[in-house]
VEXDREN-2710 file (C-alpha; in Angstrom, 1 decimal):
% VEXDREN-2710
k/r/px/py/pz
1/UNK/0.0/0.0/0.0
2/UNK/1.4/3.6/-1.1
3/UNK/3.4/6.1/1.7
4/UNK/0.2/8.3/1.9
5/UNK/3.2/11.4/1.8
6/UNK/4.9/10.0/-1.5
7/UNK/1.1/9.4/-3.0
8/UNK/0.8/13.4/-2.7
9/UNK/3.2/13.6/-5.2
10/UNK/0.3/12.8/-8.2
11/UNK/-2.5/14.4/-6.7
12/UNK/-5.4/14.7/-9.4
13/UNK/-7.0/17.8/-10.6
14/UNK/-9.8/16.7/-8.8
15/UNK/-8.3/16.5/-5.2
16/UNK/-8.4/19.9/-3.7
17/UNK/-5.2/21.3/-2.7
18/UNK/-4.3/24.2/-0.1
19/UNK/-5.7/27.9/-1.8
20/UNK/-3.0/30.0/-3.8
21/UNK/-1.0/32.4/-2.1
22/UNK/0.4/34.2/-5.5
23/UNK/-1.5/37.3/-7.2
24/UNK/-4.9/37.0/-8.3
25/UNK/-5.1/34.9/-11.9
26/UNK/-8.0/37.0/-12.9
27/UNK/-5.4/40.1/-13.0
28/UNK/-3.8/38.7/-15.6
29/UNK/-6.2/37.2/-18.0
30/UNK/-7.6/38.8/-21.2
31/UNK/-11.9/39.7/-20.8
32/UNK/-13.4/36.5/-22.0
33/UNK/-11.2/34.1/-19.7
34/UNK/-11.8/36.6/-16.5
35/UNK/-15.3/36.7/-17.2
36/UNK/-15.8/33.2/-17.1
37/UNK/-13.5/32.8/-14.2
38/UNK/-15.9/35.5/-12.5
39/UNK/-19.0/33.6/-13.3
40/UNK/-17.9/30.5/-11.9
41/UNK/-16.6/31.6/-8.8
42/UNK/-20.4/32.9/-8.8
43/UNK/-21.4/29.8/-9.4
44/UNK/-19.6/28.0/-7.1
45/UNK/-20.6/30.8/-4.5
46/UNK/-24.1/29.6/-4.8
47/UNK/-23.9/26.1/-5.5
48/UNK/-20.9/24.9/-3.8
49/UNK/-19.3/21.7/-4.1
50/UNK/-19.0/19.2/-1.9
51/UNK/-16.5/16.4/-0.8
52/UNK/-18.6/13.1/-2.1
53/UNK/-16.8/11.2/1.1
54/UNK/-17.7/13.8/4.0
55/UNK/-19.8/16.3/2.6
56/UNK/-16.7/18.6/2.9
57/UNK/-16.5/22.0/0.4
58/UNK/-14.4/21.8/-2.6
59/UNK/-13.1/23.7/-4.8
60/UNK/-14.2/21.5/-7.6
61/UNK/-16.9/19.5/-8.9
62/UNK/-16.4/16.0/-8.7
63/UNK/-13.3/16.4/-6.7
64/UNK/-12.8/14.8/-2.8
65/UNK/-10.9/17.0/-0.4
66/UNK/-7.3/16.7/0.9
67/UNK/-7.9/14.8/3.7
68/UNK/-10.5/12.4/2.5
69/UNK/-7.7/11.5/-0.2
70/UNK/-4.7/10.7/2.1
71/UNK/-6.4/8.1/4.1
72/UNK/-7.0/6.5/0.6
73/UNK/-5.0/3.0/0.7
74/UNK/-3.3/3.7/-2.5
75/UNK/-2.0/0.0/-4.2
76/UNK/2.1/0.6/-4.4
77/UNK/4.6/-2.1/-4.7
78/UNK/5.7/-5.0/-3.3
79/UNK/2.4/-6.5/-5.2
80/UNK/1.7/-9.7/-6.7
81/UNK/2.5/-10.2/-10.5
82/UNK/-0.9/-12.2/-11.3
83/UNK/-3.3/-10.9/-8.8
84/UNK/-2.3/-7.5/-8.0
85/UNK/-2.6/-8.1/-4.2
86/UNK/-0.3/-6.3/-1.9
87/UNK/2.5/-8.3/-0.7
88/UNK/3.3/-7.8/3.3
89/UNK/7.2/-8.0/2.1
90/UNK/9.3/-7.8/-1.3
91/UNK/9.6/-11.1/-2.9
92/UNK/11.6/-10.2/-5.9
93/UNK/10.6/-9.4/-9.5
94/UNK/7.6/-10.8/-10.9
95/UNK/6.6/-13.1/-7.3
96/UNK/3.4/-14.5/-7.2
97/UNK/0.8/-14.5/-4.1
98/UNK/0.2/-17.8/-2.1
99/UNK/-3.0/-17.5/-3.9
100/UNK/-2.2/-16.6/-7.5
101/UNK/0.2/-20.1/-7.1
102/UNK/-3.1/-22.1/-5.6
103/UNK/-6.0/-21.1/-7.9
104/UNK/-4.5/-19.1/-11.0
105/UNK/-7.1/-16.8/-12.6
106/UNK/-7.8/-17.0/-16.4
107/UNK/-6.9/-13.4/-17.1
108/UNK/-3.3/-12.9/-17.3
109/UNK/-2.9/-9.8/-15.1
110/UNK/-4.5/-8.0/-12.7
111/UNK/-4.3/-4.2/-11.3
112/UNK/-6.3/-1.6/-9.0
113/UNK/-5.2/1.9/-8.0
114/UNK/-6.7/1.4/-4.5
115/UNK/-8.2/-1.1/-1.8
116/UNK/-11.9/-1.3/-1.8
117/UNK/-11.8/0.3/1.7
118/UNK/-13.1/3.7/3.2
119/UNK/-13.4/6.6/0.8
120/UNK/-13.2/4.1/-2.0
121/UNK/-15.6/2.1/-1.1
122/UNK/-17.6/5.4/-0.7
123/UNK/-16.9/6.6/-3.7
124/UNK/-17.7/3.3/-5.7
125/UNK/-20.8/3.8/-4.2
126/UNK/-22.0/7.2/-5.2
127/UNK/-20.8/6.6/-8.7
128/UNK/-22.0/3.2/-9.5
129/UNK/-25.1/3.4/-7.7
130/UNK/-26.3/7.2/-6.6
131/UNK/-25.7/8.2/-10.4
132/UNK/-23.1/10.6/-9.4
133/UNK/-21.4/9.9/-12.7
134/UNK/-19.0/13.0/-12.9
135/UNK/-16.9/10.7/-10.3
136/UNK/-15.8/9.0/-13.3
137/UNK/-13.4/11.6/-14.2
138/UNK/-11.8/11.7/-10.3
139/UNK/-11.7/7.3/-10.8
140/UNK/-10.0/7.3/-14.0
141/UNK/-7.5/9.9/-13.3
142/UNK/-6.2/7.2/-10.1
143/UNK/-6.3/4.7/-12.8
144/UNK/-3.4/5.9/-14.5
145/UNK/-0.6/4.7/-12.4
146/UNK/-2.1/0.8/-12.6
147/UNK/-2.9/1.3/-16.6
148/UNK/0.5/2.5/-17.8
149/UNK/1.9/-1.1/-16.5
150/UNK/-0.9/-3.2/-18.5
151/UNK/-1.4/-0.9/-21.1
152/UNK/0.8/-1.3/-24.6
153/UNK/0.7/-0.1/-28.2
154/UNK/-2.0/-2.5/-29.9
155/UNK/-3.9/-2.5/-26.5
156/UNK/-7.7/-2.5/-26.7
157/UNK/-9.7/-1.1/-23.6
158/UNK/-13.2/-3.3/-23.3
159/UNK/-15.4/-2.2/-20.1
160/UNK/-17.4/-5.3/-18.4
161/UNK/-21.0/-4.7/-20.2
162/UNK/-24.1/-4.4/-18.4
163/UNK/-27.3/-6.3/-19.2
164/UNK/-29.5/-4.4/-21.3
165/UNK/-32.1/-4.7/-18.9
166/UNK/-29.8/-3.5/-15.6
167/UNK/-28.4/-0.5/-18.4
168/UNK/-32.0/1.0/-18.9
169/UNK/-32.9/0.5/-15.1
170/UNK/-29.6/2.1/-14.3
171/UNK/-29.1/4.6/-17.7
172/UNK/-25.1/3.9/-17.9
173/UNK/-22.5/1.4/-17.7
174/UNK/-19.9/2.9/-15.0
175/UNK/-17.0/0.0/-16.4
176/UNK/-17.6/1.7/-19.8
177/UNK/-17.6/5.5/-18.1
178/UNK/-13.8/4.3/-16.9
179/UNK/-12.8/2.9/-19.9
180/UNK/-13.7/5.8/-22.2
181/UNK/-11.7/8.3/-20.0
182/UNK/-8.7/6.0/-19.5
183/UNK/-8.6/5.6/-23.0
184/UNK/-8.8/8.8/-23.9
185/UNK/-6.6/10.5/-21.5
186/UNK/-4.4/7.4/-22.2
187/UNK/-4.9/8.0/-25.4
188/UNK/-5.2/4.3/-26.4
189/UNK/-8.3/2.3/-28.3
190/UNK/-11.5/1.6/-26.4
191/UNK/-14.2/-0.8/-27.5
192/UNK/-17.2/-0.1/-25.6
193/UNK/-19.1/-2.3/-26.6
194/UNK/-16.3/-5.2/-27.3
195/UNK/-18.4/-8.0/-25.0
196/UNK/-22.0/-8.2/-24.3
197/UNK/-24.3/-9.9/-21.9
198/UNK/-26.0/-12.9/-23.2
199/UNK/-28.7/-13.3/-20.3
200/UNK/-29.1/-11.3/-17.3
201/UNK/-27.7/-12.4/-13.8
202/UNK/-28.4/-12.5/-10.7
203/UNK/-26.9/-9.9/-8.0
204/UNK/-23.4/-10.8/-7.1
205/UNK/-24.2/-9.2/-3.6
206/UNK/-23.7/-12.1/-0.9
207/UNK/-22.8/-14.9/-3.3
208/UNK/-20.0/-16.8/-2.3
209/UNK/-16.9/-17.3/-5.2
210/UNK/-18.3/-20.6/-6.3
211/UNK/-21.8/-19.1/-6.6
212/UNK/-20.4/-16.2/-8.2
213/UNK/-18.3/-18.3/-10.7
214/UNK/-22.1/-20.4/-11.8
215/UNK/-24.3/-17.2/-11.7
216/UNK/-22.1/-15.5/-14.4
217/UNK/-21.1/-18.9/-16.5
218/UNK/-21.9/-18.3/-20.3
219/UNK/-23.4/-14.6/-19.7
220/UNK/-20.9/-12.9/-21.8
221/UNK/-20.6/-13.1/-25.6
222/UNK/-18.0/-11.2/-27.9
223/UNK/-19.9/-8.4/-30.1
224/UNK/-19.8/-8.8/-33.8
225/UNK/-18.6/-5.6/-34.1
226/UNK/-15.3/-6.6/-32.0
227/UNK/-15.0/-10.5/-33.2
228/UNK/-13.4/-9.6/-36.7
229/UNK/-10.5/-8.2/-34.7
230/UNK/-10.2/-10.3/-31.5
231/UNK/-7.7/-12.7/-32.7
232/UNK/-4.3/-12.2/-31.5
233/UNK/-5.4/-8.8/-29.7
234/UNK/-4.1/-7.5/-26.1
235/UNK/-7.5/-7.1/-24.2
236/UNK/-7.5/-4.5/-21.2
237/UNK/-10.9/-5.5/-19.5
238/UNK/-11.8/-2.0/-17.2
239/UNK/-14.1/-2.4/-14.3
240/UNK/-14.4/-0.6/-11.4
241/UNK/-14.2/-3.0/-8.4
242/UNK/-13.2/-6.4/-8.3
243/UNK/-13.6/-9.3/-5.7
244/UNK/-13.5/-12.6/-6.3
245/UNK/-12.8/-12.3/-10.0
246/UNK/-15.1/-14.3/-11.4
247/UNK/-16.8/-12.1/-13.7
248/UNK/-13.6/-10.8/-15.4
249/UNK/-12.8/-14.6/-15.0
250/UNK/-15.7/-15.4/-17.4
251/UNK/-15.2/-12.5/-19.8
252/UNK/-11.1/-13.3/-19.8
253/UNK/-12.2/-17.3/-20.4
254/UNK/-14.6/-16.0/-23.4
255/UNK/-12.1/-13.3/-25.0
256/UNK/-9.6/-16.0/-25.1
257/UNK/-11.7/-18.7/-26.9
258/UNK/-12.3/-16.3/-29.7
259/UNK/-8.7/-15.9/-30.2
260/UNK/-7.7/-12.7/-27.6
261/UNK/-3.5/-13.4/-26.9
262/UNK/-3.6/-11.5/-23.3
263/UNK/-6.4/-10.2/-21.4
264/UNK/-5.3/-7.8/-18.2
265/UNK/-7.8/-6.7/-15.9
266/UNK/-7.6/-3.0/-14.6
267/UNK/-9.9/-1.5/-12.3
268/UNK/-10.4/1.1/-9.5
269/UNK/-10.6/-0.4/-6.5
270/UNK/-9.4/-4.1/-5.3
271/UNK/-11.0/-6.1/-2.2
272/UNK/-8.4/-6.8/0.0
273/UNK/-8.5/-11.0/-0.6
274/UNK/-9.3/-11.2/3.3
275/UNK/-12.1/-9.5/3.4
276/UNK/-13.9/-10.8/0.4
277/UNK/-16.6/-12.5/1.7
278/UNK/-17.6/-8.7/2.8
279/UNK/-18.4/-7.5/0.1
280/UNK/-20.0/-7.5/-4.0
281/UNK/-18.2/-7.3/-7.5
END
């Protein structure tokens, strides 16, 4: 897990920082840039931001404050090479977790910018279920770090779809939010809608991993948009939590039999593996 003093070192746009002590910017813009400066301060005057952990003010919208951010548990190395666990000590280059070497996943690699505790698991919340979409910028953004390892030339990004039916009731996909602004700050290719669900399934929510693994067996399907191009392609599967695996597990298992050479995994926030049982993919 990352020194919470070295992890200041990348803070996002979206984290608020200490105010400026220097001049006034507005003294030394031309009209049109001060006057929308001046409107929205006004704006933010009356509508203020707030911190979507504790309810803090910010300076931005969609941002968390300073303090909410440093009790992040950011994902640093020692980490495991398959999984993307943290390791409680270094065990060389490319070491593999007690449980990578006991149950091997059928993606080839897996990494998350956080642990799925505290603010995170706040601010999975808000976004995936309160609607509070503009969190996907503030999501991506932490992303970066764990994409640049997975990510190479020819990679395609391919979000974990929703069933149409959960889409409609839910009005946006927040894997394929996270994938669109990785990709495009990254700027790498994105298939949005690279996979697809073939029947809908149940709730992950208090299923344990075998459970899990049945509920989501043969729900996912390569699009025939995507399937002329699958063979021999890197796959970066984006979602924005992962638990026991066993949905990327399926679409990794699926991308592969239609000819996919790697698929990576890379998502927000990872459930520390002794607390799984806790929580929902």
């Amino acid at each position: 897990m990352g020194d919470k003093l070295s992890s200041l070192e990348w803070l996002p746009d979206t984290v608020d920082r200490a105010p400026l002590t220097s001049a006034p910017l507005t003294a030394r813009l031309a009209f049109p840039r001060r006057f929308k400066q001046g409107l929205q301060l006004l704006l933010n005057a009356v509508f203020p931001h707030s911190c979507p952990v504790c309810d803090e003010l910010v300076q931005s919208d969609g941002g968390v404050c300073l303090s909410c951010w440093q009790t992040l548990e950011l994902i640093s190395a020692p980490y495991c090479e398959r999984l993307g666990i943290p390791l409680h000590y270094e065990l060389g280059p490319n070491a593999w977790s007690a449980a990578a070497l006991v149950n091997p996943p059928d993606y080839d690699r897996a990494r998350a910018s956080v642990l799925y505790n505290g603010p995170a698991k706040e601010l999975v919340k808000r976004f995936k279920f309160y609607g509070e979409i503009r969190l996907s910028k503030l999501l991506a953004v932490c992303m970066l770090n764990a994409a640049t390892e997975l990510l190479q030339s020819d990679s395609i990004l391919i979000p974990v779809p929703l069933h149409t039916a959960r889409l409609r009731e839910r009005t946006y996909n927040q894997s394929a939010l996270l994938a669109r602004e990785v990709g495009t700050r990254l700027d790498c290719q994105f298939i949005l809608n690279g996979l697809f669900r073939t029947r809908r399934t149940n709730q992950q929510v208090g299923l344990k991993r075998d459970a899990r693994t049945a509920n989501v067996r043969g729900a996912f399907a390569v699009s025939d948009d995507f399937l002329p191009n699958v063979s021999g392609a890197n796959v970066v599967l984006v979602d924005d939590v992962l638990t026991t695996g066993a949905t990327v597990e399926e679409c990794a298992r699926v991308l592969k039999a239609a000819g996919a050479a790697r698929v990576d995994v890379l998502v927000f926030a990872l459930v520390d593996p002794d607390k799984v049982s806790e929580y929902s993919d």
